[in-house]
PATORBA-511109 format. One record per residue (C-alpha): residue in one letter; x, z, y. Coordinates in pm, 1 decimal. Each point is the difference from the previous one (the first is absolute). Layout:
REM residues N
NODE  code         X         Z         Y
NODE     A         X         Z         Y
...
***
This chain:
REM residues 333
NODE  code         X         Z         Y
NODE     X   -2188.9   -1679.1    -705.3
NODE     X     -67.4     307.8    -205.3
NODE     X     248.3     286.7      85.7
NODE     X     100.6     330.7    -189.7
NODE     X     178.3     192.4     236.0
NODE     X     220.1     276.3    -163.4
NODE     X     140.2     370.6     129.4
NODE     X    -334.4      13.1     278.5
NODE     X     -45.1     227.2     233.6
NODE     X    -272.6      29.1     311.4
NODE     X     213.5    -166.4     295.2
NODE     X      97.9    -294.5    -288.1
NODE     X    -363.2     -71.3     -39.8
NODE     X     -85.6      30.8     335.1
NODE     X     205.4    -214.2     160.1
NODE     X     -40.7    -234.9    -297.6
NODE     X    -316.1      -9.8      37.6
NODE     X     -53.6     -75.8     394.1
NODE     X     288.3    -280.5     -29.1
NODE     X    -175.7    -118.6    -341.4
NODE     X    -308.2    -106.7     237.7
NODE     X     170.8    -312.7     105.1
NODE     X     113.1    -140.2    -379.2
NODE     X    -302.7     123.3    -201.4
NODE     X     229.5      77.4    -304.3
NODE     X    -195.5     236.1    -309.4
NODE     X     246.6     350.4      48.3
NODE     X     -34.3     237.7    -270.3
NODE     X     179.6     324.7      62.2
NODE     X     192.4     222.8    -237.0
NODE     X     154.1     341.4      62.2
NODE     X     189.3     -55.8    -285.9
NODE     X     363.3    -117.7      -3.7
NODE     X      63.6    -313.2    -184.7
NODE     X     185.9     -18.1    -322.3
NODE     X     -58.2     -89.1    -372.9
NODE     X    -265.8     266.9     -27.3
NODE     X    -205.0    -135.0     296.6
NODE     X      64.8    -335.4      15.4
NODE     X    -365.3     -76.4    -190.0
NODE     X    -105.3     109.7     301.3
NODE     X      13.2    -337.2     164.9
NODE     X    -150.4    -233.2    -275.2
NODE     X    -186.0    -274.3     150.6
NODE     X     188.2      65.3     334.2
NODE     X     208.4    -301.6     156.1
NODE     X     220.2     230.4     186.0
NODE     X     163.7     323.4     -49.3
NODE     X     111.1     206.2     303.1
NODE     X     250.6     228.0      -1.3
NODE     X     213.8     260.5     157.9
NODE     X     347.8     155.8      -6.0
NODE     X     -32.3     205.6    -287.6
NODE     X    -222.7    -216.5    -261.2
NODE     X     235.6    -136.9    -309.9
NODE     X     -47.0    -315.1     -53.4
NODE     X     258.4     -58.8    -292.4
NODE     X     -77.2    -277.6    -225.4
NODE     X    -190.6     223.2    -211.6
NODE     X    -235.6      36.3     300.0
NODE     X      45.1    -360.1     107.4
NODE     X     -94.9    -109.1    -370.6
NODE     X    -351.0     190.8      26.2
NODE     X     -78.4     -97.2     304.3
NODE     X      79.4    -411.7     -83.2
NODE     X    -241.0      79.3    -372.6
NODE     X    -235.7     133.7     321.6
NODE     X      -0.5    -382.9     160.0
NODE     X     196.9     182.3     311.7
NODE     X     178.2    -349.1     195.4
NODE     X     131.7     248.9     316.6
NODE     X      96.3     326.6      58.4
NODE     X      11.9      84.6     381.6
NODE     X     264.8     257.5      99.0
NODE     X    -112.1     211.8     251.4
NODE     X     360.3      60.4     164.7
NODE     X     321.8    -181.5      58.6
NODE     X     187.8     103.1    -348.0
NODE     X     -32.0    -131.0    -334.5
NODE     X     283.2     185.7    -223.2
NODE     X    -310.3      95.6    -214.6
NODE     X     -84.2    -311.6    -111.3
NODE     X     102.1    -196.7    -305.7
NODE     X      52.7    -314.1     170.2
NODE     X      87.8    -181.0    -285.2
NODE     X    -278.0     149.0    -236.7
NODE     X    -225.1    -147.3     306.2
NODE     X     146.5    -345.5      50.9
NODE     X     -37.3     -25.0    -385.4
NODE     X    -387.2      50.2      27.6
NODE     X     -17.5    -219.0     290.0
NODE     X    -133.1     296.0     213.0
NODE     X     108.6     -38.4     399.6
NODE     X     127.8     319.3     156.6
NODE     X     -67.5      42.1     347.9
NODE     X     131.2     271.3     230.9
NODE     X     -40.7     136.6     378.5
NODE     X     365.5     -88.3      73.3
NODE     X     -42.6     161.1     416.8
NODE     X    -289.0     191.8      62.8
NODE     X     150.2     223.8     282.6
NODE     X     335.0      67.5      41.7
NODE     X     -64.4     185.7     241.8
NODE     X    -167.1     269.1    -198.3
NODE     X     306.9      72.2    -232.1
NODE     X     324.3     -57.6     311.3
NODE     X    -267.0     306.0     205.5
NODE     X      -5.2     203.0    -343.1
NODE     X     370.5     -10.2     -23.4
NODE     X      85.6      80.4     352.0
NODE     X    -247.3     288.5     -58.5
NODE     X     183.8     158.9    -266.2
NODE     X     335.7     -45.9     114.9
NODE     X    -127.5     220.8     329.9
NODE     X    -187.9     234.5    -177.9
NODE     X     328.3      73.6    -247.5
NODE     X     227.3       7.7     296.6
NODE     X    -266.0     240.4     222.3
NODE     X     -84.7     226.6    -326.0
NODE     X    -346.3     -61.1     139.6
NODE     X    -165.9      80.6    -319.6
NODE     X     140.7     344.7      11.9
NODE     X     -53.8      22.0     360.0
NODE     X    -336.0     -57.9     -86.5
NODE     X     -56.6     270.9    -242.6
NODE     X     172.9     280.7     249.7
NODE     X    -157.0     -38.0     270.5
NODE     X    -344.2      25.8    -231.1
NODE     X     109.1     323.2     -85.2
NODE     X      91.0     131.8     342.6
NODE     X     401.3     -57.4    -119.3
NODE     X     183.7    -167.8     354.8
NODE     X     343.8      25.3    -117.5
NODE     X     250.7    -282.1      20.7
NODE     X     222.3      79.6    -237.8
NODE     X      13.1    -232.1    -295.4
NODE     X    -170.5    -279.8     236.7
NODE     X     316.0    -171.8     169.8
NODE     X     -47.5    -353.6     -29.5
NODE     X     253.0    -304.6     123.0
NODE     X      -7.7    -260.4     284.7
NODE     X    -168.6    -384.1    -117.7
NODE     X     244.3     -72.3     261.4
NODE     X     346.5    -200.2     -72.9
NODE     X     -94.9     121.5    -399.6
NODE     X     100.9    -280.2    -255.6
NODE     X    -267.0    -133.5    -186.9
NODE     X      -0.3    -183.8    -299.8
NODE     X    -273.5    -260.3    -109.6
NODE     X       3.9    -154.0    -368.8
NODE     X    -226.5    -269.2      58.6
NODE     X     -79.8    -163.5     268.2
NODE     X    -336.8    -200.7     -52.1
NODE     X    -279.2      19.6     209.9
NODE     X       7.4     389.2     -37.2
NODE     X     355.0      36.0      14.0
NODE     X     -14.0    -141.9     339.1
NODE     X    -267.4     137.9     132.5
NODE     X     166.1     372.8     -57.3
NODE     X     289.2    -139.0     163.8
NODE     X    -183.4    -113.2     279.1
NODE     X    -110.2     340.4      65.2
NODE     X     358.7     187.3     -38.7
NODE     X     113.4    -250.1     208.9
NODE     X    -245.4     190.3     271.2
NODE     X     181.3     304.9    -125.6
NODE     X     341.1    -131.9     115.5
NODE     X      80.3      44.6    -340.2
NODE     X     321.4    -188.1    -159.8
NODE     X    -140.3    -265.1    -276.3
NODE     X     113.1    -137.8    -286.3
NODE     X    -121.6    -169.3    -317.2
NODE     X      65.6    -133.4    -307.9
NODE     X    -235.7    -315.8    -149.3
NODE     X     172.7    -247.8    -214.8
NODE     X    -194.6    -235.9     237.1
NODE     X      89.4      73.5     388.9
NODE     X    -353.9       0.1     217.4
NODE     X     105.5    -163.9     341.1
NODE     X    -261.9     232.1     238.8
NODE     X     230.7     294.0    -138.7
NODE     X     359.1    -166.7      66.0
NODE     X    -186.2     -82.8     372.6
NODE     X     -61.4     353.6      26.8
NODE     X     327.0      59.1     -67.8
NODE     X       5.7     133.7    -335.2
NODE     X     292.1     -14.4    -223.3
NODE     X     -21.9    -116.8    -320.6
NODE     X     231.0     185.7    -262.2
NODE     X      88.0      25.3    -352.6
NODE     X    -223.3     274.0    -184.1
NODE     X     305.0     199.6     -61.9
NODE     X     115.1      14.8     340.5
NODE     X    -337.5      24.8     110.5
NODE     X     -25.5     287.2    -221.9
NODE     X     328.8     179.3     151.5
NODE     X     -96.4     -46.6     343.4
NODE     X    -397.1      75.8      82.5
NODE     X    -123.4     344.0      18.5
NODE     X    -333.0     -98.3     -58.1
NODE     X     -74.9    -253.8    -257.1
NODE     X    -355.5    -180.2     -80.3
NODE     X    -125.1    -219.9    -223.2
NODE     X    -209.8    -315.1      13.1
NODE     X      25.3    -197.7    -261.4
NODE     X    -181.5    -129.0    -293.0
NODE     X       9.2     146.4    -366.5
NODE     X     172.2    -237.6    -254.2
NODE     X     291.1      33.3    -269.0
NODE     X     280.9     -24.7     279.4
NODE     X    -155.5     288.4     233.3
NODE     X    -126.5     240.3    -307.3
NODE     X     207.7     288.4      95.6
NODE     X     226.6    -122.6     239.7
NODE     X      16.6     344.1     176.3
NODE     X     159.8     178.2    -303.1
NODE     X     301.4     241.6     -54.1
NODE     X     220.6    -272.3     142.9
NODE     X    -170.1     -89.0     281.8
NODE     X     -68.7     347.8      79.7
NODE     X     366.1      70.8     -13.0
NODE     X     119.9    -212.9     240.6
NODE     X    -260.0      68.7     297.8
NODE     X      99.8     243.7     257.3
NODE     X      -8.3     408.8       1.1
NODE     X    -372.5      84.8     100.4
NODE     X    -159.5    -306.2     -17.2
NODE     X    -348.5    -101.6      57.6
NODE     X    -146.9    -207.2    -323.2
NODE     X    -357.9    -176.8      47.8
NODE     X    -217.1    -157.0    -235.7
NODE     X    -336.3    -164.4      95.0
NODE     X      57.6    -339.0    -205.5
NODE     X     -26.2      82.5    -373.7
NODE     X      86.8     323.8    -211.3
NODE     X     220.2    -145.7    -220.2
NODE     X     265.9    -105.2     204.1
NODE     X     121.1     369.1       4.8
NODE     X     144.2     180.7    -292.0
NODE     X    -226.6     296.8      41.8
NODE     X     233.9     214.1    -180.0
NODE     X     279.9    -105.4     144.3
NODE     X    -169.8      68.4     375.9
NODE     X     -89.6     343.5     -86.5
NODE     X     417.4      87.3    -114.6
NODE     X      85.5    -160.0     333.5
NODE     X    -250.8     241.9     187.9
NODE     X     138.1     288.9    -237.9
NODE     X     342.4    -108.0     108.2
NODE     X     -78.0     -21.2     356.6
NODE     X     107.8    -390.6       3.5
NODE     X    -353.2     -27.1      53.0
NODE     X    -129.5     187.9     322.6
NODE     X    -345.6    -139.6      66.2
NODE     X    -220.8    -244.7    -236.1
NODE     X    -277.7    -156.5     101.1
NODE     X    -231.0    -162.5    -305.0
NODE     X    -346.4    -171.8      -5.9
NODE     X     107.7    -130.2    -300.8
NODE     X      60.4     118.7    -356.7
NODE     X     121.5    -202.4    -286.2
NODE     X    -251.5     234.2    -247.8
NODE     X    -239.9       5.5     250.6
NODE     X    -281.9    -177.9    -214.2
NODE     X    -156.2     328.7    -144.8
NODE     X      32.0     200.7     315.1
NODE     X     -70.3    -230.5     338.8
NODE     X    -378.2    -104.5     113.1
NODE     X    -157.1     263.8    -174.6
NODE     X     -67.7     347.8      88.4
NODE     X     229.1     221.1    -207.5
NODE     X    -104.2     342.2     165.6
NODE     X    -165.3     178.0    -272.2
NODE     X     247.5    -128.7    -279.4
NODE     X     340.4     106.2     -61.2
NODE     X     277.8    -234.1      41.1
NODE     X     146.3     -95.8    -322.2
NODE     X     341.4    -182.1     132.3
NODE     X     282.2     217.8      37.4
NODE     X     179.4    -268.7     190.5
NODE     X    -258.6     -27.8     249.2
NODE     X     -97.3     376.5      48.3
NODE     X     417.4      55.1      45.9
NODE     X     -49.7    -268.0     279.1
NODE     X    -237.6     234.2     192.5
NODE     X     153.6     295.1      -7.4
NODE     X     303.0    -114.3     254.9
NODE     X     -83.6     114.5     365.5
NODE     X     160.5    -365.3     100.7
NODE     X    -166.1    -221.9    -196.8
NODE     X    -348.0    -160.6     134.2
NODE     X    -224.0    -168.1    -243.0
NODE     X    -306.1    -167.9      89.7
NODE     X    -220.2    -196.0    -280.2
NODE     X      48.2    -356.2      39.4
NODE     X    -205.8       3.2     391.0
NODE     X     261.8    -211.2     153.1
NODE     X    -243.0    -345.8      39.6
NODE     X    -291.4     253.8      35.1
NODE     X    -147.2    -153.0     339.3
NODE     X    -333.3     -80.3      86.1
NODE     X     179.6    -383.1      84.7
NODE     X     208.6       2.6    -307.4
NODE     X    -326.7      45.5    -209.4
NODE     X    -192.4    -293.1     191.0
NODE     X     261.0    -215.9     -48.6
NODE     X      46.8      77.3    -388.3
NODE     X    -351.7     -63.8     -64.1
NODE     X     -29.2    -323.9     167.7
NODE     X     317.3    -177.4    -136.6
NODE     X     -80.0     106.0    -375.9
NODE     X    -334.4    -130.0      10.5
NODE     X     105.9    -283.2     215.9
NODE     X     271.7     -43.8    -292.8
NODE     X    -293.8     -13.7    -290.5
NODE     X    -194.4    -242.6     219.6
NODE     X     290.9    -222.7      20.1
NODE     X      49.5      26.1    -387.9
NODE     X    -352.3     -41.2     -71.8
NODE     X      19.4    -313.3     160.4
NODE     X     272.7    -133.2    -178.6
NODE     X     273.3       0.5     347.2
NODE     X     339.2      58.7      -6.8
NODE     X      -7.7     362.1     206.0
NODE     X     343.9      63.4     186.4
NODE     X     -23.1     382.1    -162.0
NODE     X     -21.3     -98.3    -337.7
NODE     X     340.3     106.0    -201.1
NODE     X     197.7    -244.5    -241.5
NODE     X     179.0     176.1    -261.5
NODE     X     311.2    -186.6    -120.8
NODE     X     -66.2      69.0    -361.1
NODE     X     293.1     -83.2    -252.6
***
């Protein structure tokens, strides 16, 4: 099948490419991110793929079916930027990469949580300049800490495997209870008492109406003095402006982001010459104990592989006209 693949860049196409060898599909690579404007972009293509940041609204969707489009591959596990319905309606399958390494994302988070709690950042830049004082660098045993998990898929229970190595107390809140994380002994709360209890809290669960800003003033009012907040799921489960009163408050001690709900004009693209035109963000990164890193959580060499070869394992199935167990079925009203 013919292919326009949206919001390229070099590692995309190269491990496209060497997992492409084995399907034989037609890839045609864009730069561009896809949305009304560029949707032209993949007339006469069977298949649109696409990443976290392309819009595919129904205005897109529209184009793209006028196009002859029948699939658009999702290169990643979320879809909350996709008119379902709009696609359904055109009779165009949408396919995504529901697990591509969970791994990747549970390591990220566990990464950030030590880097917060070691100031390792800052370490970083003192020692660089010759600076070997302590001061301002006191971090917080892993040890007996209470941790707080809101979601625990495959992700969610991978980070609590690991924190479970950190002799770490665990808890979670799912509205669905995985069974490996009661076995491990985790304890399943209520988000509000989940809230009250946990000094460190992370997130790992999908984007949809019921989790847009679930960590608002509320929620931020009820956690604990000091806490820990972590974010490597999807930006918009955070009321960014709320976050930034908690860390002006001190409610909020340490954040940890690799996620931004604005982040579609700033992430993937090199920004270094340009000024930063939202406020919002550029208050973010002036806190000493907040860590922000642009959207690298699945970044892995294995994460990658496997991305490339279930998408265009996904078209081949389409192509063919089989049911593929990664295809999502809107409930359209």
């Amino acid at each position: 099948m013919k292919i326009a693949l949206f919001s390229n860049k070099s590692y995309t196409q190269n491990f496209m490419q060497k997992l492409n060898e084995s399907y034989g599909h037609e890839i045609e690579f864009f730069e561009d991110r896809l949305n009304p404007e560029t949707a032209h972009l993949a007339e006469g293509c069977g298949a649109v793929c696409a990443f976290v940041n392309d819009e595919l609204g129904e205005e897109t969707i529209n184009k793209l079916a006028a196009g002859g489009v029948k699939a658009i591959a999702l290169r990643c596990a979320g879809y909350n930027n996709v008119d379902l319905c709009a696609a359904k309606k055109h009779d165009i399958k949408v396919v995504r990469v529901p697990a591509y390494s969970p791994n990747a994302v549970a390591e990220h988070t566990i990464a950030m949580i030590l880097a917060l709690n070691r100031n390792l950042c800052r370490a970083r830049t003192r020692v660089r300049e010759g600076n070997f004082e302590l001061k301002g660098l006191l971090g917080f045993d892993l040890s007996k800490s209470k941790v707080g998990i809101i979601g625990t898929g495959k992700i969610g229970e991978i980070v609590l495997k690991i924190l479970k190595g950190f002799e770490c107390e665990l808890y979670a809140y799912d509205p669905y209870i995985n069974e490996e994380c009661e076995k491990m002994g985790v304890k399943y709360l209520p988000l509000y008492e989940l809230l009250q209890t946990c000094n460190i809290i992370s997130l790992h669960c999908p984007l949809v109406k019921q989790t847009h800003h679930m960590i608002n003033k509320d929620a931020i009012d009820k956690m604990c003095d000091n806490v820990m907040l972590i974010n490597t799921s999807r930006g918009a489960l955070i009321d960014t402006k709320a976050a930034i009163e908690g860390l002006k408050s001190g409610k909020i001690r340490y954040l940890g982001l690799d996620v931004y709900e604005e982040e579609e004009e700033l992430f993937f693209e090199d920004l270094s010459d340009e000024i930063i035109t939202d406020d919002t963000f550029a208050r973010l990164l002036m806190f000493p104990n907040v860590l922000v890193t642009g959207h690298q959580a699945f970044f892995t060499k294995n994460a990658l592989e496997q991305i490339a070869d279930t998408t265009l394992s996904n078209v081949a199935m389409v192509e063919r006209g089989e049911q593929c167990p990664n295809q999502i079925c809107p409930k359209c009203v």
